[in-house]
N, CA and C atoms as an extended XYZ file, in Angstrom:
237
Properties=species:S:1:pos:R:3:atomname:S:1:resname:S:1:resid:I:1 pbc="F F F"
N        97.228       18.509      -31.666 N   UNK     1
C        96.424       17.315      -31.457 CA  UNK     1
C        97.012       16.573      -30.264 C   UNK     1
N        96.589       16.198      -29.448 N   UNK     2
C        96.375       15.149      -27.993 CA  UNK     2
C        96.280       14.056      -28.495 C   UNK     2
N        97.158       13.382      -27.796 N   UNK     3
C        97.294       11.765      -27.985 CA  UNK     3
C        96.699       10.623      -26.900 C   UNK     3
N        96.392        9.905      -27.281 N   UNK     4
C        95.164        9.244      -26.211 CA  UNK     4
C        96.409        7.536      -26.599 C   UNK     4
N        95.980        7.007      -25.692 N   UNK     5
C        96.434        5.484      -25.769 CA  UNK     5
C        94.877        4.710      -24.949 C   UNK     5
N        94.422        3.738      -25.924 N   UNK     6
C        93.546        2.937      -25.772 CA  UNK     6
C        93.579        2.024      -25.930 C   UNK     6
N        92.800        0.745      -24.714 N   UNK     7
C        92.949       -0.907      -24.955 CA  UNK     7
C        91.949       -1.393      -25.496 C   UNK     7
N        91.961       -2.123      -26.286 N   UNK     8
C        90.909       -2.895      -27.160 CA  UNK     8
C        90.965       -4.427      -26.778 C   UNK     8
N        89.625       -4.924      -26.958 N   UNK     9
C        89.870       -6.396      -26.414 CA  UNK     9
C        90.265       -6.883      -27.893 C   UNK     9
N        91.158       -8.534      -28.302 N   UNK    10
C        90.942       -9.067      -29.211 CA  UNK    10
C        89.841       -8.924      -30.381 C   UNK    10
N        88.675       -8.733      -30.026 N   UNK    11
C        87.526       -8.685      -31.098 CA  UNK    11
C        87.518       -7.252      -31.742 C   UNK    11
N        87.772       -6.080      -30.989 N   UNK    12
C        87.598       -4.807      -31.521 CA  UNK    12
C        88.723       -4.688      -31.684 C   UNK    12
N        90.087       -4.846      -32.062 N   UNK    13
C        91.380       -5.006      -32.244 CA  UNK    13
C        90.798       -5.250      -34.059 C   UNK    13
N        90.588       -6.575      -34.140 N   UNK    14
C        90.492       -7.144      -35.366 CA  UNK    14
C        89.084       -6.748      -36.154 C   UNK    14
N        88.020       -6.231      -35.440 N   UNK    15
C        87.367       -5.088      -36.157 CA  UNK    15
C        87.961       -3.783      -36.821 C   UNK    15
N        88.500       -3.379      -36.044 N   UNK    16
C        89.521       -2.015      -36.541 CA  UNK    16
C        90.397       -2.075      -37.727 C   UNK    16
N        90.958       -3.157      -37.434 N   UNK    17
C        91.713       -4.177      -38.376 CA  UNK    17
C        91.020       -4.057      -39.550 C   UNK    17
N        90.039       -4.764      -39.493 N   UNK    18
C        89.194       -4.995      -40.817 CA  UNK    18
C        88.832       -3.559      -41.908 C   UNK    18
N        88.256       -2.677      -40.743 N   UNK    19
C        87.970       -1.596      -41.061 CA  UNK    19
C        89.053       -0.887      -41.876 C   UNK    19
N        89.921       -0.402      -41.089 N   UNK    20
C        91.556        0.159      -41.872 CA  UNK    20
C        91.530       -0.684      -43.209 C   UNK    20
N        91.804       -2.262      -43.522 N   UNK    21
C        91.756       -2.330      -44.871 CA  UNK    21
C        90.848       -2.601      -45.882 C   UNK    21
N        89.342       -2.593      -45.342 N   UNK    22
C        88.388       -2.175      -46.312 CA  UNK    22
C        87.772       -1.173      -46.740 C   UNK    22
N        87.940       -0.516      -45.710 N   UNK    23
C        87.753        0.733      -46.511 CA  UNK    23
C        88.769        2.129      -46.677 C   UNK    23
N        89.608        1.368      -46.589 N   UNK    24
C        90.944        2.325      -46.871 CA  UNK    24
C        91.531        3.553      -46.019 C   UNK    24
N        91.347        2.971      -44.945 N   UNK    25
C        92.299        3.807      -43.625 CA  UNK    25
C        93.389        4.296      -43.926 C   UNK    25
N        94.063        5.227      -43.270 N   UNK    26
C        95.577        5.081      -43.651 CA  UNK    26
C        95.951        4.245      -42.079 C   UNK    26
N        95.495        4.641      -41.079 N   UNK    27
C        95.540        4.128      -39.885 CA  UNK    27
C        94.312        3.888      -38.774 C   UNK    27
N        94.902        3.078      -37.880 N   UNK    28
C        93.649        2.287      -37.454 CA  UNK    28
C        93.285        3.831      -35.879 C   UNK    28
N        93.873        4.671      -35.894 N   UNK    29
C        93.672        6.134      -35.529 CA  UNK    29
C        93.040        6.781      -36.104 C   UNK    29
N        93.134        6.888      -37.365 N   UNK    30
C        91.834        7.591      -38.485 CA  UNK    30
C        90.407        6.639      -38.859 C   UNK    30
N        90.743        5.419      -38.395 N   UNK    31
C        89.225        4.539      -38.500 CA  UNK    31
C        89.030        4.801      -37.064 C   UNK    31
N        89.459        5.052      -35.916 N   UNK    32
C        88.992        4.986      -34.728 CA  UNK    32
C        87.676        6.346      -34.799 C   UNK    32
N        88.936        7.769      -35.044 N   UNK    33
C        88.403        8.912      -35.144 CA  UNK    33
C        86.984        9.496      -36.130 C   UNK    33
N        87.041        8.426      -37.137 N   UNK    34
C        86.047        8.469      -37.889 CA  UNK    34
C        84.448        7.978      -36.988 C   UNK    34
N        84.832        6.992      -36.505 N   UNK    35
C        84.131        6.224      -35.441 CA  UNK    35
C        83.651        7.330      -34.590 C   UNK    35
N        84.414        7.946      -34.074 N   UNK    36
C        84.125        8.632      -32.840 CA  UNK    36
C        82.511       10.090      -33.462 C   UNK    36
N        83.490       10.528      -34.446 N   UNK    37
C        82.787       11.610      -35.366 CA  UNK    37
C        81.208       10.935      -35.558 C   UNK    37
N        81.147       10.013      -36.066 N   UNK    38
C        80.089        9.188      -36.466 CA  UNK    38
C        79.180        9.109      -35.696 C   UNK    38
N        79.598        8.454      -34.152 N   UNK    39
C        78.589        8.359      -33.073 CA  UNK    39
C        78.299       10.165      -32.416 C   UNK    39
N        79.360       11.445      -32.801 N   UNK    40
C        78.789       12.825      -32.327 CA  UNK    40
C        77.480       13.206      -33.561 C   UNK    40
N        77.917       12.607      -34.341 N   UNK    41
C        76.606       13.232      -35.356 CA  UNK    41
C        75.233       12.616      -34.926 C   UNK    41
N        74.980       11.373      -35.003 N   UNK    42
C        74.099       10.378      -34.208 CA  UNK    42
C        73.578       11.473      -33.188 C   UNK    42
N        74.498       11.357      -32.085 N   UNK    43
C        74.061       12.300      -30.867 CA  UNK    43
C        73.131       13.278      -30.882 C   UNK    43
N        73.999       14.524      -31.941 N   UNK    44
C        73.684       15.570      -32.978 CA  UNK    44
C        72.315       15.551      -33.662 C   UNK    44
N        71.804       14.326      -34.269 N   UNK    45
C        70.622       14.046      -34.843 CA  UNK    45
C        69.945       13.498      -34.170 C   UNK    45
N        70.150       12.812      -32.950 N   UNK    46
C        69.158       12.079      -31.803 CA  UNK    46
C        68.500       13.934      -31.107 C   UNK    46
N        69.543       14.295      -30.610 N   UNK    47
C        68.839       15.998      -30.092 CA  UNK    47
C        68.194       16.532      -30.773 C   UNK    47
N        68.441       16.699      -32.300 N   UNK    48
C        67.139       17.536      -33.027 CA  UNK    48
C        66.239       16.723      -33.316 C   UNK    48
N        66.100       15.743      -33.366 N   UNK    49
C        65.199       15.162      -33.233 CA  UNK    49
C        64.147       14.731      -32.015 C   UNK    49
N        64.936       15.020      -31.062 N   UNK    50
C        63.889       15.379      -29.564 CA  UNK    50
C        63.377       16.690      -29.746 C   UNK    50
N        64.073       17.332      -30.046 N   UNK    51
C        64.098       18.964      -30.225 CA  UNK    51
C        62.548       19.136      -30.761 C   UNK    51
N        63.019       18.778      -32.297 N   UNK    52
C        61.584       19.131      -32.990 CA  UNK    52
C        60.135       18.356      -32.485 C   UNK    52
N        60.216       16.883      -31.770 N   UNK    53
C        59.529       15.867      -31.392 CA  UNK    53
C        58.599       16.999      -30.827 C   UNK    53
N        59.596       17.620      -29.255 N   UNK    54
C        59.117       17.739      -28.147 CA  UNK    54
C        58.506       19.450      -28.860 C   UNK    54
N        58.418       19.876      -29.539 N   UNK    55
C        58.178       21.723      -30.465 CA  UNK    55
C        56.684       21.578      -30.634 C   UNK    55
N        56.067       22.511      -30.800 N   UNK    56
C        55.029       22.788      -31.005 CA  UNK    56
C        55.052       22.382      -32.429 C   UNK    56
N        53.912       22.037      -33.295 N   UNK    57
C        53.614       22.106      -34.302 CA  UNK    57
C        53.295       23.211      -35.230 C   UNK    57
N        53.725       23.585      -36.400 N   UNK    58
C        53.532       25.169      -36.939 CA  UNK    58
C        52.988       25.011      -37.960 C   UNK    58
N        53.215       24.146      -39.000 N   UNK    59
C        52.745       23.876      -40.204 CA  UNK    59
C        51.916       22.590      -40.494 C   UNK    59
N        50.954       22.798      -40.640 N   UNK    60
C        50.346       21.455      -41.360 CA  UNK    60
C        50.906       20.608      -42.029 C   UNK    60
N        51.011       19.234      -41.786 N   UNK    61
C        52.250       18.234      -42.008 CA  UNK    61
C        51.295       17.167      -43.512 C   UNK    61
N        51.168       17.787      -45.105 N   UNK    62
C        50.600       17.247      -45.450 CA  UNK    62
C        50.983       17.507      -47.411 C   UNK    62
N        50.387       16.928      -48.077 N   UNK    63
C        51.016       16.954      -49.640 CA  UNK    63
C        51.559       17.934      -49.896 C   UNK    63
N        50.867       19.027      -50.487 N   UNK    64
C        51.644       20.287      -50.184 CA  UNK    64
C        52.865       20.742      -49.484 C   UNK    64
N        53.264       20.098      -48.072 N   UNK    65
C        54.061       20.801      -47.590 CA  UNK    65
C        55.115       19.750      -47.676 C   UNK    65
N        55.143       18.869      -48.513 N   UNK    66
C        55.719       17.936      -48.832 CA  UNK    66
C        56.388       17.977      -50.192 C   UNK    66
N        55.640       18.565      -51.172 N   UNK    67
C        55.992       19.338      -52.059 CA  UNK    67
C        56.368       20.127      -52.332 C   UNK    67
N        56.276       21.502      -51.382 N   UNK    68
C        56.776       22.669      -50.711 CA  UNK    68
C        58.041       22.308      -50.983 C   UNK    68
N        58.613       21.067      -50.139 N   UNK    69
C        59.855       20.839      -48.733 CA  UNK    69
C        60.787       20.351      -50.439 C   UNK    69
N        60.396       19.594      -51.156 N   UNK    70
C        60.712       19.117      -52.242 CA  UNK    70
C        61.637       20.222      -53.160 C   UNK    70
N        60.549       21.142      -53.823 N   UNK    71
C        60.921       22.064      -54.597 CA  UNK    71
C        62.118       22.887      -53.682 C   UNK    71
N        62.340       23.188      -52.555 N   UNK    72
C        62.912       23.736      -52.036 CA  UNK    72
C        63.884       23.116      -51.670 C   UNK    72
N        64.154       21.818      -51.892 N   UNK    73
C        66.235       20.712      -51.803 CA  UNK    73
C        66.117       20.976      -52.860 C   UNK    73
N        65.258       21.054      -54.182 N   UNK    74
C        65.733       21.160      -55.455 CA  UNK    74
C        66.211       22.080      -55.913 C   UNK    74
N        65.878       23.417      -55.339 N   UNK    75
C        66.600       25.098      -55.933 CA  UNK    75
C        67.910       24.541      -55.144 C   UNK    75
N        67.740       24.169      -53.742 N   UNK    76
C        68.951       24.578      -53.060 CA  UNK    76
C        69.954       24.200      -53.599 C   UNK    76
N        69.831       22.364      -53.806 N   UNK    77
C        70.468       21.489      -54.474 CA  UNK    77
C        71.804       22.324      -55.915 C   UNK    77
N        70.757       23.051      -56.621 N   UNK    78
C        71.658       23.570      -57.851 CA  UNK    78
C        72.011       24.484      -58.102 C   UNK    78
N        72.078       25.254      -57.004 N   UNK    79
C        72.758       26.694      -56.293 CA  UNK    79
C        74.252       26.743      -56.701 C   UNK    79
């Protein structure tokens, strides 16, 4: 692991702060990194979501396939 050194103004200092002891950091390096992870998934879900936006359409988007989509988290779900 690579070590980074970063400046924070006063306000995101004592955000971090906050963060580490509410929700139980061990360090304000593992609330940073969590942070970081957080905004790649975002990213991650902003692209497939252009992805599919910008896709052709394949399936009729309607009760059925809504129900379809349903029954099918539910097998997966109890796999």
């Amino acid at each position: 692991m690579s070590k980074m050194n970063i400046s924070l103004p006063d306000g995101l200092t004592s955000f971090v702060d906050q963060q580490v002891a509410q929700r139980g950091y061990a360090t304000s390096s593992e609330c940073v990194r969590e942070l970081i992870r957080q905004d790649q998934d975002r990213g991650k879900l902003r692209s497939m979501l252009l992805e599919g936006a910008l896709s052709p359409a394949t399936t009729p988007i309607d009760e059925s396939y809504f129900s379809d989509l349903c029954a099918h988290i539910n097998r997966s779900a109890f796999k």
